[in-house]
N, C-alpha and C positions, 0 to 999 in steps of 0.2 A: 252694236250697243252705242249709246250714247254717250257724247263726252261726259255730261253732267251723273252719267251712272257707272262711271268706271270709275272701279273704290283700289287700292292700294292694298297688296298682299301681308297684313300687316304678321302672319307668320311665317313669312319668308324673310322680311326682315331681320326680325329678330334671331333666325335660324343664322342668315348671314353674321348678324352681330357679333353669335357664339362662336362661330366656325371661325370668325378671324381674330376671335378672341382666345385662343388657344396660340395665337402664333405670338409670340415674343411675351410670354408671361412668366413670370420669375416666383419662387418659390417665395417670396414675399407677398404673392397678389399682386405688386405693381408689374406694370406694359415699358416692356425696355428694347421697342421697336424706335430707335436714334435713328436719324435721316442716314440713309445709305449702308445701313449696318445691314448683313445677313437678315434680321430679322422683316425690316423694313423692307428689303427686296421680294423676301418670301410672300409678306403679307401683300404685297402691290400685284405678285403673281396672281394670287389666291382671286383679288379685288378684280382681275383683268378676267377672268372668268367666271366672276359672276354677270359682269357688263355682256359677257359674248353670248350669255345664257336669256340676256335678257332682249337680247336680239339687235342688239349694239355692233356695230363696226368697231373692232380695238385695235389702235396704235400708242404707238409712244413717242415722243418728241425727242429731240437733243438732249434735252434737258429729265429726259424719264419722267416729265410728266405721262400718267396713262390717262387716254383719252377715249370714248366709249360716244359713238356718233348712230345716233336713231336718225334714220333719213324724215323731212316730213315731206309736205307734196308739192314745193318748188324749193331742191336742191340749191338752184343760184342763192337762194337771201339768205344772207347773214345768220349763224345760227345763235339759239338761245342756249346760256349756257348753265348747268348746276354745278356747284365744283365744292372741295374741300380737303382734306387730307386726312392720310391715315399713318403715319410717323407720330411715333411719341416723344413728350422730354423723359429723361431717366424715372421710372418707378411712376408713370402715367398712368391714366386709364386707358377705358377701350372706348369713348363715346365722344372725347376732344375731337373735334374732326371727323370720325372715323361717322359719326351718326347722319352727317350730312353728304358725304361719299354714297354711303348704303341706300339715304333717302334716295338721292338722285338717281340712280338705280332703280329703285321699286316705283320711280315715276315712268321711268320709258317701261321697267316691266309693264306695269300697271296700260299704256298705251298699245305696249307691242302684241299683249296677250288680248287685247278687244278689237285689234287691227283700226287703230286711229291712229291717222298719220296729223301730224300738225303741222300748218303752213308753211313753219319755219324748220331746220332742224334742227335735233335737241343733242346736244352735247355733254355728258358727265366727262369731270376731270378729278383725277385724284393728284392735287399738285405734289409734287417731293420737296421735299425739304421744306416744309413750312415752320417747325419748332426750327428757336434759335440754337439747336445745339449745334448747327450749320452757320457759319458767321451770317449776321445780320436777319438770319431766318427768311421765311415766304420767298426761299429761292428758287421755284418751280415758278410762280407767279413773275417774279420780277422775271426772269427769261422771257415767258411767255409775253408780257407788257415791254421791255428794250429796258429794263429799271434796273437791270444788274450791272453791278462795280467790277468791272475785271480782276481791280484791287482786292479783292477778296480770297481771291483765290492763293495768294501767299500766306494768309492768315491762320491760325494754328486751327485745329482742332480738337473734339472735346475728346478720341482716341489716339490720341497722339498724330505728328506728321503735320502737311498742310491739307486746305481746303481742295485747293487742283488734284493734292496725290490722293485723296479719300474720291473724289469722283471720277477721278482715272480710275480706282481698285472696282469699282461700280458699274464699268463699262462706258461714262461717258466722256466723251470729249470735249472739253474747253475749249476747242477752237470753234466746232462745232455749236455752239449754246447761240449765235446768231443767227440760223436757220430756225428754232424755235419761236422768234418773236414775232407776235401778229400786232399789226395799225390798226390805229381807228379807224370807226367803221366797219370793222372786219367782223366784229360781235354783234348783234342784236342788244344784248343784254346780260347781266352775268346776276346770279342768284346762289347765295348759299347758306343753309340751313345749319345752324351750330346750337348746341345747349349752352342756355346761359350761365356764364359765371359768375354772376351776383349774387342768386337765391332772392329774386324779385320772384320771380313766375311763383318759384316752389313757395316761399311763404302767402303769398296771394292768393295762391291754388287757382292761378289765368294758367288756360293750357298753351297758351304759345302767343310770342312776341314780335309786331313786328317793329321792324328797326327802322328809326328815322334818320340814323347816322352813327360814324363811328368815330369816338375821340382821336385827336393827333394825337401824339405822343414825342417826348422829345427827353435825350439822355445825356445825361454830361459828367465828367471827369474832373476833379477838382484835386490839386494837392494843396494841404495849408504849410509853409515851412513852420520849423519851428528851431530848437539847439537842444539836440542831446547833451544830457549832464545828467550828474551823480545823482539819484531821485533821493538820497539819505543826509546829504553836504548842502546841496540848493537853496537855500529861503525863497520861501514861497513870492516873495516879491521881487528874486532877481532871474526868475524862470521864467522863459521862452517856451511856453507850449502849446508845441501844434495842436495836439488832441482839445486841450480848452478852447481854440480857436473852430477845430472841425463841431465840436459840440454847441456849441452855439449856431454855429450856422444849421446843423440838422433842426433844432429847433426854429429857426426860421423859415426853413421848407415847410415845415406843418403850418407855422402860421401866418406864411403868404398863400399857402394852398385855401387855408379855408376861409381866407377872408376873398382868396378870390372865385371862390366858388368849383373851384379844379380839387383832383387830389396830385398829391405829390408823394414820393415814399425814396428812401433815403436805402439802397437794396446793400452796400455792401461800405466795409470801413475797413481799412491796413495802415493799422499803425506802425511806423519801424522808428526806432529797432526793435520795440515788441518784446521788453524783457520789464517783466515790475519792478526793478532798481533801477529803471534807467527815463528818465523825464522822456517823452516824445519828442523827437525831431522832425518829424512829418509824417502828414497822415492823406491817406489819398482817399476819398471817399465815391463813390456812383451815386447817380440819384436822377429820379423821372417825373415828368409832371407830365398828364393827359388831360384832356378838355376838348369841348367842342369848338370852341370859338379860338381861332390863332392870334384876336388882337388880346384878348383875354391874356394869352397865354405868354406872349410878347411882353406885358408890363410886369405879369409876375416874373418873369423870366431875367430883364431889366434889375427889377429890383434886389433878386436876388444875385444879381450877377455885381452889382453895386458891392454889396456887404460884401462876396467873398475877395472881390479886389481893395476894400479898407482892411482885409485881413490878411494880404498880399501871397493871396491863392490864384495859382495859376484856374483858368475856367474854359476845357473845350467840350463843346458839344459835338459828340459822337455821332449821335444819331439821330432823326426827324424825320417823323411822318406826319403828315398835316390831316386835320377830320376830313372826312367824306361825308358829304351828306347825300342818303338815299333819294333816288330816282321818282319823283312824285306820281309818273304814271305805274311804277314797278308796285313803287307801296298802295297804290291805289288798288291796284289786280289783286297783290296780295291780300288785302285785305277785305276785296271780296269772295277772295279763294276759304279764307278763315271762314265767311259765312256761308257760304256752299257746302261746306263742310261741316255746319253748324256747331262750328267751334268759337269760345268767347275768345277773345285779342285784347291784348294792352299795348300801343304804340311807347318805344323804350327805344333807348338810346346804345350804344355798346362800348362797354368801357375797355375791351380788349381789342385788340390788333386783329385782323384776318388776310385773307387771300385779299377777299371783295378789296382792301386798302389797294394793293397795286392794284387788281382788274378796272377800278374806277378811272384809271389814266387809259385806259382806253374805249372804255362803253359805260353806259349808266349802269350801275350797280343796287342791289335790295339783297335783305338780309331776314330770315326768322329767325327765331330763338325757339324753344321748348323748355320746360323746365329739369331743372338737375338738383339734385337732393341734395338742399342746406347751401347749393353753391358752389360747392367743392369742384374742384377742375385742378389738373395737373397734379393730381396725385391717382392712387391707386381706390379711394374712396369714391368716385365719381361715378354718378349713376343716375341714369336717367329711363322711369317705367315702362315699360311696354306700351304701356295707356298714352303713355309721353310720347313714343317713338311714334307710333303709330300716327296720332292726333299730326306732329309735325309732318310728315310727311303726306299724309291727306288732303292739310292746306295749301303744301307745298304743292302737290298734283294739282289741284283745284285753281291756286291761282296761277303756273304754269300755264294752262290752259288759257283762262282768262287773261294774262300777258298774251298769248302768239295770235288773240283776236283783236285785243289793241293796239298789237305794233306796226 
């Protein structure tokens, strides 16, 4: 058979979807398969056995990435890779990740059942710990790229304990997580298939997106002081309060976010001491801004870091991942994959974080989307058709193909 006539098993798929959709579902509907939890173990077995079905070579890294290796027809080069995860946040769905894991799968199926081998070899990866209920998250990936903080590894966890003692209970080893890392060079190219979380596709009714990049993102910690006092004695003009100071400056997030064309979102506020007779003494608040452009991202960053030190708020930024921009020959393949496939595309942008973020530090990186109902991600409502699944992973084979003849 011919490359351009090998179609994608799209009810095997969806068969896979259900069967691993049974493993860590809670009597609520939501998926509480947490990175390294029993359930999460379970379901990665389950996952390692579809790959070896599908005529994949399965191992597992240091880092329990499982890795699922279709040889093509010169082993030496570099292989091409699909990857994503199958780990939830608490009371998740089953399609975050889990759709582009399965895709990658019913691609090398879809190869291995018409005996077409591909120049390159093709690699599925289901990375672990990609949700951040794992400090810093996409910690199968950072391994994998040399992008993990050893620092980490003291840092609590969301089941009590530390990060080291939850992947020692896991089987793996910390000392070990540096034999996991591959250099540049070592990749072809790295691709992976996720339902959008916007509800651009689903409101459009475009069956599937490809991605021209992924926003940075960047997180910071702020406390504002203030003086607790009697909230019923006080006049209001000789009060020191922290929370009047944290509230204004949230308002400020929104309206440096939109004047600079990013969004920004203000996730979490503790105020102590937290009792309604007592004035605020200080309020520590989290808060994120993403965007594509880092100089962009720099002046609102700036500005707002301005205001919170006239409000004599301490200001560290936690966290920072800078955008990716997609690989122009990936999205090029891709997007003749979409027409091969005679599916319509809309080129889109990604406003969440993925694996592809670290895999870009050491190979060019592309990304599809398919659509997901109303948007919804990270909850137990998230859902994405059969019609959806299928269509993503059709382009996904299609342009697959079309990358391993132009690399």
């Amino acid at each position: 058979m011919t490359e351009q006539r090998c179609t994608i098993d799209a009810e095997r798929l969806i068969s896979e979807l259900t069967e691993l959709g049974r493993v860590g579902q809670a009597a609520d509907g939501g998926y509480y398969r947490e990175a390294f939890s029993h359930a999460d173990l379970e379901g990665r077995e389950l996952v390692e056995g579809f790959m070896k079905e599908a005529g994949m070579a399965v191992a597992r890294d240091a880092a329990l990435n499982s890795i699922g290796r279709y040889e093509g027809r010169d082993s030496s080069l570099p292989p091409i890779l699909i990857g994503s995860h199958t780990d939830t946040v608490p009371g998740g769905g089953n399609y975050d990740g889990v759709l582009g894991v399965l895709s990658g799968i019913a691609v090398a199926r879809a190869l291995y059942r018409n005996g077409i081998a591909l120049k390159r070899p093709l690699e599925v990866i289901n990375f672990s710990g990609e949700e951040a209920v794992a400090p810093g998250g996409t910690f199968g990936s950072r391994v994998m790229t040399d992008n993990f903080d050893p620092g980490l590894l003291d840092q609590p966890v969301y089941c009590g304990g530390s990060f080291r003692e939850l992947l020692e209970q896991a089987g793996i080893n910390p000392s070990d997580l540096a034999t996991a890392a591959r250099g540049r060079g070592s990749v072809a190219a790295y691709v992976e298939l996720h339902i959008e979380q916007g509800g651009i596709l689903d409101e459009s009714v475009i069956p599937v997106g490809v991605v021209s990049g992924i926003v940075g993102f960047r997180r910071y910690r702020l406390v504002f002081p203030g003086r607790a006092n009697h909230a019923g004695t006080t006049p209001m003009n000789k009060r020191d309060d922290a929370l009047i100071k944290a509230a204004g400056f949230v308002l400020k997030v929104k309206e440096t976010a939109e004047s600079s064309g990013i969004v920004g979102t203000v996730g979490t506020l503790d105020i102590s001491p937290g009792a309604a007779n007592v004035i605020p003494g200080s309020v520590e608040i989290t808060f994120e801004m993403r965007g594509l452009d880092d100089a962009v991202i720099d002046e609102a960053e700036d500005a707002l870091k301005t205001i919170a030190r006239e409000q004599g708020a301490t200001y560290d930024k936690y966290s920072h991942k800078p955008p990716i921009v997609s690989d122009t020959l990936i999205v090029r393949a891709l997007e003749h994959g979409c027409r091969l496939a005679q599916l319509e595309y809309s080129v889109m942008a990604s406003g969440a974080g993925h694996d592809a973020n670290l895999m870009a530090t050491i190979c060019p990186v592309g990304m599809l989307f398919v659509p997901n109902k109303d948007g919804i991600s990270h909850a137990k409502e998230e859902f994405a058709t059969r019609e959806a699944c299928a269509n993503g992973a059709s382009a996904l084979l299609q342009g697959i193909i079309e990358l391993d003849k132009r690399l």
